[in-house]
C-alpha positions in Angstrom: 0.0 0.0 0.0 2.5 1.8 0.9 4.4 1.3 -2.3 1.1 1.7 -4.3 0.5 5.6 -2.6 4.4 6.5 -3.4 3.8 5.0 -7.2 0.6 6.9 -7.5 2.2 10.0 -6.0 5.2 9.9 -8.5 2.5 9.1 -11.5 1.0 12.6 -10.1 4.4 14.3 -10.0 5.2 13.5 -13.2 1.8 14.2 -14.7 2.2 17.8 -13.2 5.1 18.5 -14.1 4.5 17.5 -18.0 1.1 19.8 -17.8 3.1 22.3 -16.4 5.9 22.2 -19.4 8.6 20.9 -17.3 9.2 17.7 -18.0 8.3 15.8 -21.7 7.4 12.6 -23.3 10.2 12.7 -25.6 13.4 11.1 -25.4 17.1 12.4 -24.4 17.4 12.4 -28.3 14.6 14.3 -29.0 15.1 16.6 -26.5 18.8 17.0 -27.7 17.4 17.7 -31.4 14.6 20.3 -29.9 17.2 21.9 -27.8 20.0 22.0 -30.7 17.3 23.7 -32.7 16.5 26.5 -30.5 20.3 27.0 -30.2 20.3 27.5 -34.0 17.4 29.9 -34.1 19.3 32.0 -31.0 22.6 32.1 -32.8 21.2 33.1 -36.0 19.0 36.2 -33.6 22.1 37.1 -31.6 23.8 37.4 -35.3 21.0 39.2 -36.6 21.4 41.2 -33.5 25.6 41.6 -34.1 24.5 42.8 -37.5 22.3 45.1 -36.8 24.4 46.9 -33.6 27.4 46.9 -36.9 24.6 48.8 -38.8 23.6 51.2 -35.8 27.7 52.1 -34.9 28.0 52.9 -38.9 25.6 55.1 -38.5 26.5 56.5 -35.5 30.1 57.4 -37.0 28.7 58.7 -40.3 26.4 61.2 -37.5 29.1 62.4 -35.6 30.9 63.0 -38.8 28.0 65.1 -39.8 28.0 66.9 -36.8 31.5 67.5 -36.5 31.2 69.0 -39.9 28.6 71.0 -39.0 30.0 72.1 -35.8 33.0 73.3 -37.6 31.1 75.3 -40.3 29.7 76.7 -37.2 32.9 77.6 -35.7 33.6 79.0 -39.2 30.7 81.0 -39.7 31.1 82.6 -35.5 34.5 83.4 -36.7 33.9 85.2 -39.9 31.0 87.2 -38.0 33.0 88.3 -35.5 35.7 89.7 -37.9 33.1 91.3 -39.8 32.0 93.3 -36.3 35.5 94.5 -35.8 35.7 95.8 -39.0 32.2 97.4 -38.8 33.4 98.8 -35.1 36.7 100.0 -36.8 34.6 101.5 -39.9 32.2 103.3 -37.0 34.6 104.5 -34.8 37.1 105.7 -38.4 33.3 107.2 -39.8 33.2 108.8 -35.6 36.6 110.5 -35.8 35.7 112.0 -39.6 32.4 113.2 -38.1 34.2 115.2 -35.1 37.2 116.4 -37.4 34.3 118.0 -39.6 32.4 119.4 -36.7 35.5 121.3 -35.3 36.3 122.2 -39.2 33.0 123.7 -39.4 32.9 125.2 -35.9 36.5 126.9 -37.2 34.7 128.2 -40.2 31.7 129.8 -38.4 34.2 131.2 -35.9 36.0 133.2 -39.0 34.8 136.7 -39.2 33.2 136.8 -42.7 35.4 139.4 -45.1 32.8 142.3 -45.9 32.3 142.9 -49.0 33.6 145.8 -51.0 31.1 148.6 -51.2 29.7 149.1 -54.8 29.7 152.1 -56.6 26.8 154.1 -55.6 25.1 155.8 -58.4 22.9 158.7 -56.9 19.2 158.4 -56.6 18.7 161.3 -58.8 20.9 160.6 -61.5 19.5 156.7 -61.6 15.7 158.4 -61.8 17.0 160.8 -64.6 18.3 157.9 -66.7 14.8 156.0 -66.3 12.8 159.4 -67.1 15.3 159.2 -70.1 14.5 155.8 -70.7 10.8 156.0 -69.9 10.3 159.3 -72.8 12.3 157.1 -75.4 9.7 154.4 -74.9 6.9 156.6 -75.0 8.2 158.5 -78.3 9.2 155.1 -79.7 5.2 154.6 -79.3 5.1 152.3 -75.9 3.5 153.3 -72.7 5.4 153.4 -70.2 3.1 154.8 -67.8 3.8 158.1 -66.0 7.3 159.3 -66.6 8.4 159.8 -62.9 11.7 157.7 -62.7 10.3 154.6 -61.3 10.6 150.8 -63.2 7.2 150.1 -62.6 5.0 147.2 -64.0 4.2 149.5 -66.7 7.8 150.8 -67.8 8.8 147.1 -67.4 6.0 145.8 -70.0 6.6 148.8 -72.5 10.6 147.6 -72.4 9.5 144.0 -73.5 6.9 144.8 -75.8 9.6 147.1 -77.3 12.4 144.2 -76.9 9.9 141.7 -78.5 9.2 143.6 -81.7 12.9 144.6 -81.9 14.0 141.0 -82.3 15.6 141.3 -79.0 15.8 138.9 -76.0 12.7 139.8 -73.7 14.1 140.7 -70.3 12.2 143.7 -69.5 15.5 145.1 -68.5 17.2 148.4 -70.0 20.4 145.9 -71.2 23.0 147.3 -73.6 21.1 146.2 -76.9 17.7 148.1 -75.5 19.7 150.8 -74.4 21.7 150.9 -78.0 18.1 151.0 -79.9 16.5 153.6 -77.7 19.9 156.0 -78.1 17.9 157.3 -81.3 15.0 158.2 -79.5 16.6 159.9 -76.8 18.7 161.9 -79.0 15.2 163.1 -80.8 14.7 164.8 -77.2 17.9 166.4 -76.9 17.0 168.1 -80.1 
C-alpha cells in the first residue's frame, strides 16, 4: 500500500510537471534535437542582432561626422561674424573721428569773421531816376506806354521795355540791357533836339 500511494504520488508528480511544461514525453534524443534547434534559431538572432548593432555604430560614426562638420562650419561661420563686427566697429569709430574732425572744421569756419564785402559804386538816386525818365520818354516816343514818366521801373515801364524788346527781335528781359539801351539811343537823341 505503501508502495502503491508512493507509485501513485510519482504518477501525479510527473503528470504535473508534463502539464506544467517541465518535463516531456520525448526522449534524451529528442530533447537534444529540440534543444539544438532553438540554439540554431538564438545564434542566428544574436547574429541578426551583431548585424544590426554593426549597422547602428555605422551610422552613429557617419552622424558624428556630420555633426563635427557641422560644428565646424559653425565655428567657421562665428569666426567670420566676429571679424566682420571689428571691421564694422573700426569703420564706425574711423566714420566717428571723420564726423568730429568735420564738426571742429566747421565750428573753425563759423568762428572766421566773414570778409565784408567791397562797397559798390553808388550811383545817386537822382541821376538813376534821370536815366529812367530818359529811358521811360524814349519808350513813350518810340510809341510804348510806359506809364507816368516819374523815374520809377514800374510794371508798366517794365511791359513797355519788352513789348519794345519783342518787336525789336531782341531777347525779352524787360531790362534796360546794352542792346535796348543801344536801340532807344535814337530816340533819346530826338529829345535832346
Amino acid at each position: 500500500m505503501r508502495r502503491t500511494k508512493l507509485l501513485l504520488g510519482g504518477t501525479v508528480v510527473s503528470l504535473g510537471l508534463i502539464l506544467s511544461g517541465c518535463a516531456t514525453f520525448l526522449g534524451p534524443s529528442q530533447e537534444t534535437k529540440r534543444m539544438g534547434e532553438e540554439i540554431q534559431m538564438l545564434q542566428e538572432n544574436v547574429k541578426k542582432l551583431s548585424q544590426q548593432n554593426i549597422q547602428l555604430q555605422k551610422e552613429r560614426d557617419q552622424l558624428y561626422k556630420e555633426l563635427r562638420s557641422i560644428s565646424q562650419m559653425f565655428q567657421q561661420a562665428l569666426q567670420a561674424e566676429k571679424k566682420e563686427r571689428e571691421r564694422l566697429r573700426t569703420q564706425i569709430q574711423q566714420l566717428s573721428k571723420t564726423i568730429q574732425e568735420q564738426k571742429k572744421k566747421q565750428a573753425t569756419i563759423k568762428r572766421r569773421p566773414k570778409p565784408t564785402p567791397k562797397p559798390k559804386p553808388r550811383v545817386k538816386v537822382s541821376q538813376a531816376r534821370e536815366k529812367v525818365k530818359q529811358i521811360q520818354e524814349a519808350l513813350k516816343r518810340a510809341g510804348y506806354d510806359p506809364g507816368p514818366i516819374d523815374g520809377k521801373i514800374g510794371p508798366l515801364t517794365r511791359n513797355a521795355l519788352q513789348e519794345f524788346q519783342k518787336e525789336n527781335g531782341l531777347p525779352v528781359t524787360g531790362k534796360a540791357d546794352d542792346a535796348t539801351m543801344k536801340l532807344l539811343q535814337e530816340y533819346m537823341e530826338e529829345s535832346l533836339k
